[in-house]
C-alpha positions as CSV (number, residue, x, y, z in Angstrom):
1,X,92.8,109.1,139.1
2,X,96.8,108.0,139.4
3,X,97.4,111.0,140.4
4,X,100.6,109.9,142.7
5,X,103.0,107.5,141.0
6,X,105.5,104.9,143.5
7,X,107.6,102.8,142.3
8,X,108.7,100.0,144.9
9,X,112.4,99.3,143.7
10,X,114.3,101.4,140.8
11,X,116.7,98.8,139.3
12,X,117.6,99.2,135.5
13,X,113.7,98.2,134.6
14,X,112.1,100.1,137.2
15,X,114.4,103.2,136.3
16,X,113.4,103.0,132.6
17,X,109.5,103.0,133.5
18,X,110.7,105.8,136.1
19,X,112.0,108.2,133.6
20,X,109.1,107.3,130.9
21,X,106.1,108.0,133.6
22,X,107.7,111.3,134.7
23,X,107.6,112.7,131.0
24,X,103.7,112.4,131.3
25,X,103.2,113.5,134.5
26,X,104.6,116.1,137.0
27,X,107.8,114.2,138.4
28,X,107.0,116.0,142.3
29,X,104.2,113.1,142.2
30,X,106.3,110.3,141.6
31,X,107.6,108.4,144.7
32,X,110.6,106.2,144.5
33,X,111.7,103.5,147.2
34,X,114.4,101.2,146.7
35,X,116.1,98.7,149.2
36,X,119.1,100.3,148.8
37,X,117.5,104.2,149.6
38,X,120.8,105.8,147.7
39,X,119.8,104.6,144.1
40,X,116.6,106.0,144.8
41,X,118.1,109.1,145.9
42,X,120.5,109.5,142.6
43,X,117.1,108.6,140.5
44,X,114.9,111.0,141.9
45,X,117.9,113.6,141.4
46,X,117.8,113.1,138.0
47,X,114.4,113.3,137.4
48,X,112.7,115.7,139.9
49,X,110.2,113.0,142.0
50,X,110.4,112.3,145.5
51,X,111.6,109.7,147.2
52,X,109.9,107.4,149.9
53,X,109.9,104.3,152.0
54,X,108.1,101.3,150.7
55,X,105.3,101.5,153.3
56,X,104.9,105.1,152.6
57,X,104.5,104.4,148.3
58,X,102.3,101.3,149.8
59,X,100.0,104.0,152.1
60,X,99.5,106.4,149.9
61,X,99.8,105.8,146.1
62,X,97.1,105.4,143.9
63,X,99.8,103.5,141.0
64,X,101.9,101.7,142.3
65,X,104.8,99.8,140.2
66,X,106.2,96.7,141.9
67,X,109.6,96.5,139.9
68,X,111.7,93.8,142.0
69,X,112.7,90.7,140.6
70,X,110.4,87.6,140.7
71,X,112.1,86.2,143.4
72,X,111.9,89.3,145.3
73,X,108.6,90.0,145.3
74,X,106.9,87.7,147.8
75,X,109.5,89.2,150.5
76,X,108.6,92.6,149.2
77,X,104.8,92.9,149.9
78,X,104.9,90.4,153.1
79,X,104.9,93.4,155.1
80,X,103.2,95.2,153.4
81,X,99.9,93.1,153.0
82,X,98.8,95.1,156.3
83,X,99.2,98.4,155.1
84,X,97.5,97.5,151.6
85,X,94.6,96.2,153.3
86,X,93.9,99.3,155.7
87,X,94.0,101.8,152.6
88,X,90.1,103.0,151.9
89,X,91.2,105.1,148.6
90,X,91.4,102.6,145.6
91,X,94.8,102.1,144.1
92,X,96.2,99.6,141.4
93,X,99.2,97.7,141.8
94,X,101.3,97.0,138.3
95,X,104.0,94.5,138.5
96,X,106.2,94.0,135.7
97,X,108.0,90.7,137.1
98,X,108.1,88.1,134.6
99,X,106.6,84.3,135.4
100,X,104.1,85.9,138.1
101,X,100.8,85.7,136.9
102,X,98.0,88.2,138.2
103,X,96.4,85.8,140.5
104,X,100.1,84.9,142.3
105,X,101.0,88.8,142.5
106,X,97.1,89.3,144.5
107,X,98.1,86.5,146.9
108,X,101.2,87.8,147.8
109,X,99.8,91.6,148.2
110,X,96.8,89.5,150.7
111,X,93.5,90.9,148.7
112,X,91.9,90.8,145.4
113,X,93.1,93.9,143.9
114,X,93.2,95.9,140.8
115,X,96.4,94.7,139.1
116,X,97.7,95.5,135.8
117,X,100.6,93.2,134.4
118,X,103.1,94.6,132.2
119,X,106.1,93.3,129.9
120,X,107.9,95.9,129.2
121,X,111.8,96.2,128.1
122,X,114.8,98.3,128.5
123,X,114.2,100.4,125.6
124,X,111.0,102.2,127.1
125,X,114.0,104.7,129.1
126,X,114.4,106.3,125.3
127,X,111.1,105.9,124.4
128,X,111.1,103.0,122.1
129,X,109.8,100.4,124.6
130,X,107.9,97.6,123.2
131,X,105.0,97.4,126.5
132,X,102.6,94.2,126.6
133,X,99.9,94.3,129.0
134,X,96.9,92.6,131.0
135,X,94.7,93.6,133.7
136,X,92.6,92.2,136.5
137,X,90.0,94.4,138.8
138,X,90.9,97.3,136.8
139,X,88.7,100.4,135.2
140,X,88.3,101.1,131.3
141,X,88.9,104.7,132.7
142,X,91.8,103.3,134.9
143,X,93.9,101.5,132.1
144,X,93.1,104.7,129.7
145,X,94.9,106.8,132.4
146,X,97.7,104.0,132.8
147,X,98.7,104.0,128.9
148,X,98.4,107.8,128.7
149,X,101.4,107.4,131.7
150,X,103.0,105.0,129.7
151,X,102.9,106.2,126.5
152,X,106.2,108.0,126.7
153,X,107.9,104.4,127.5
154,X,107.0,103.4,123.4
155,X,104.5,101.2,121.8
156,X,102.0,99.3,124.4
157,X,99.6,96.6,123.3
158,X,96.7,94.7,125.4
159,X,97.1,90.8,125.6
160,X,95.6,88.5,127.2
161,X,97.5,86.7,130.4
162,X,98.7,83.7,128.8
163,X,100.6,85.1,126.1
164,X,102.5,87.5,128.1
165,X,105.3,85.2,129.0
166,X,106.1,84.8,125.2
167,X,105.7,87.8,124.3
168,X,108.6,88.5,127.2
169,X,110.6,86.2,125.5
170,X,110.5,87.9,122.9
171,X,110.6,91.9,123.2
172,X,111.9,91.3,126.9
173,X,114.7,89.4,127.0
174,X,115.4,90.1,122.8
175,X,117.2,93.3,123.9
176,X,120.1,91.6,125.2
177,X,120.4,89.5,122.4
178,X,120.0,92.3,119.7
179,X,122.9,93.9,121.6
180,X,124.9,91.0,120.8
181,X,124.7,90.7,117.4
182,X,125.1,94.7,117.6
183,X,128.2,93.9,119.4
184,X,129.6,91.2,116.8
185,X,128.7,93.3,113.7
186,X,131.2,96.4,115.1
187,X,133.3,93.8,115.9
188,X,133.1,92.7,112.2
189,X,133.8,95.9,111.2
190,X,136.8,96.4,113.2
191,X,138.3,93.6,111.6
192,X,137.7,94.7,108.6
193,X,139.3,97.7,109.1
194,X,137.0,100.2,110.8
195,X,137.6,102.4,113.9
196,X,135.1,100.8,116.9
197,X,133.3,104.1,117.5
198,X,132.4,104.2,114.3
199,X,131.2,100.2,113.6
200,X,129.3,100.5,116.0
201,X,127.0,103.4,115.1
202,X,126.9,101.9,111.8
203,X,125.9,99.0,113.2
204,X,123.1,100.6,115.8
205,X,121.6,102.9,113.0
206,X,121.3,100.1,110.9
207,X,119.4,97.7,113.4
208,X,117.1,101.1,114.3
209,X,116.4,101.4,110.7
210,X,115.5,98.4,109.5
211,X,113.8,97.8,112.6
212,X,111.4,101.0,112.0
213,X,111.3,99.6,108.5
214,X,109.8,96.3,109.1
215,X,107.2,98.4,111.6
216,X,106.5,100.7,108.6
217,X,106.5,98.8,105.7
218,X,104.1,96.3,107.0
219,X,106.6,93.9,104.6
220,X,107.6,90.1,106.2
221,X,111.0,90.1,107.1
222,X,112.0,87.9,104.7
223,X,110.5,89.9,101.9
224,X,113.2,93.0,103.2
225,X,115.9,90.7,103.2
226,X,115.2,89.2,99.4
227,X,115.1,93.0,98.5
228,X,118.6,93.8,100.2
229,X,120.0,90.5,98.4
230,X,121.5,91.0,94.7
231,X,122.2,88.0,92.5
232,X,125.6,87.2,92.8
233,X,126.4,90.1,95.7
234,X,128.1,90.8,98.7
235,X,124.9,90.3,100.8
236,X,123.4,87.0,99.7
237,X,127.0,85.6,100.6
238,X,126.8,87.1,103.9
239,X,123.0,85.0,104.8
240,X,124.6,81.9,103.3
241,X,127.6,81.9,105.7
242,X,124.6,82.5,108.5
243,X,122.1,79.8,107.4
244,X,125.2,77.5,107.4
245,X,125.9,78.7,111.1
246,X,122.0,78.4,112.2
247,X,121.6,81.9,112.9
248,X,117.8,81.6,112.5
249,X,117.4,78.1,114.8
250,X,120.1,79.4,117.3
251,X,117.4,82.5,118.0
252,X,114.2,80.1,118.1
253,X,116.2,78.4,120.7
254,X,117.4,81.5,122.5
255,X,113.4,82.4,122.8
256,X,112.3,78.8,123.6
257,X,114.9,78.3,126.1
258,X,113.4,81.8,127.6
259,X,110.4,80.8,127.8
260,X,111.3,77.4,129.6
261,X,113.1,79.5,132.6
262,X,110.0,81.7,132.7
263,X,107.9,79.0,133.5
264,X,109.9,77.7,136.4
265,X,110.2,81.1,137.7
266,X,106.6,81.4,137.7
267,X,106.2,78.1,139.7
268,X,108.9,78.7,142.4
């Protein structure tokens, strides 16, 4: 049961998954195909797996991972509908493209298959991947063996369909935006008088920290914050200057305005 592993395209996301997946299984039965074959080729160095044409992962895989962009995946499985539908050993497709529901990603492979959606973010390549999931077609046995594969990735958690594309708003695309205020908080630091290198690991440990402490504590957010803020202090100043920048309604937006693209994606 997944015994071999492909992974049709090995961008940044498909890398990250890559590298989690061959941590729980043995890395000569993962196959990687790419449309350019040399970033497969420098992957598969790294990590020990194989790599492979996209009909061959298509042929022969019993996981396969269809990490292209959205608007890359309808001309990805064209030709391989064919090959997909000749296989007589089950397999389950898993595409993490976000705004392509289960039911679009079957129509585009040509069959009713097993399909397992998944959400996942750049942080599953250390380990600390935040993993959101659905499934069609598939096995309780099937989607045990697919979280003990991705469990290396980080923290996975069953939703159902419709909430995926907010969670992916949220844990997917947040990433980006976390590095930013990463970013402007050594940048902070510099101007007050610190050398870079060292405002930004300040900066990083303190986002992982309090991070794990809000995971840990079980405490609301703003319940960590009131305990960081003393009357009269440093910090307290610091969340008045960002509640008079809208801090908090700038990020709402950043997730609604997410969300909206995701939609259209999932329409084109």
């Amino acid at each position: 049961m997944m015994k071999t592993i492909g992974f049709l395209g090995c961008g940044n996301m498909g890398g990250a998954i890559a590298r989690a997946v061959c941590k729980a299984t043995e890395p000569e039965n993962v196959f990687l195909a790419n449309r350019t074959a040399a970033k497969a080729e420098v992957l598969a160095a790294e990590l020990g797996c194989q790599t492979a044409t996209n009909a061959e992962v298509a042929g022969n895989c019993d996981l396969i991972f269809l990490a292209v962009k959205p608007q890359m995946m309808e001309a990805m499985l064209e030709p391989l509908r064919f090959i997909l539908a000749e296989r007589t050993k089950r397999f389950v497709l898993c595409t993490m493209a976000a705004g392509l529901p289960v039911a679009r990603i079957q129509e585009m492979a040509g069959g009713d298959y097993p399909v397992i959606r998944i959400m996942p973010n750049t942080p599953a390549s250390v380990g600390e991947g935040m993993i959101q999931y659905c499934s069609v077609n598939v096995t309780a046995e099937e989607e045990v063996a697919f979280c003990q594969l991705m469990a290396p990735a980080g923290r996975l958690d069953a939703v159902a369909e419709g909430m995926i594309d907010a969670a992916s708003c949220v844990s997917g695309c947040g990433p980006a935006w976390v590095y930013q205020f990463i970013e402007a908080l050594a940048d902070g630091g510099v101007a007050c008088g610190l050398p870079r290198a060292k405002a930004q690991e300040y900066a990083a440990q303190m986002v992982l920290g309090s991070a794990k402490l809000v995971l840990e504590s079980g405490k609301h957010p703003g319940a960590l914050k009131d305990a960081v803020c003393s009357p009269g202090g440093s910090t307290i100043q610091g969340v008045r200057v960002l509640e008079e920048h809208g801090l908090r309604g700038a990020v709402m937006d950043a997730v609604l305005a997410a969300y909206d693209k995701t939609k259209e994606m999932g329409k084109g």
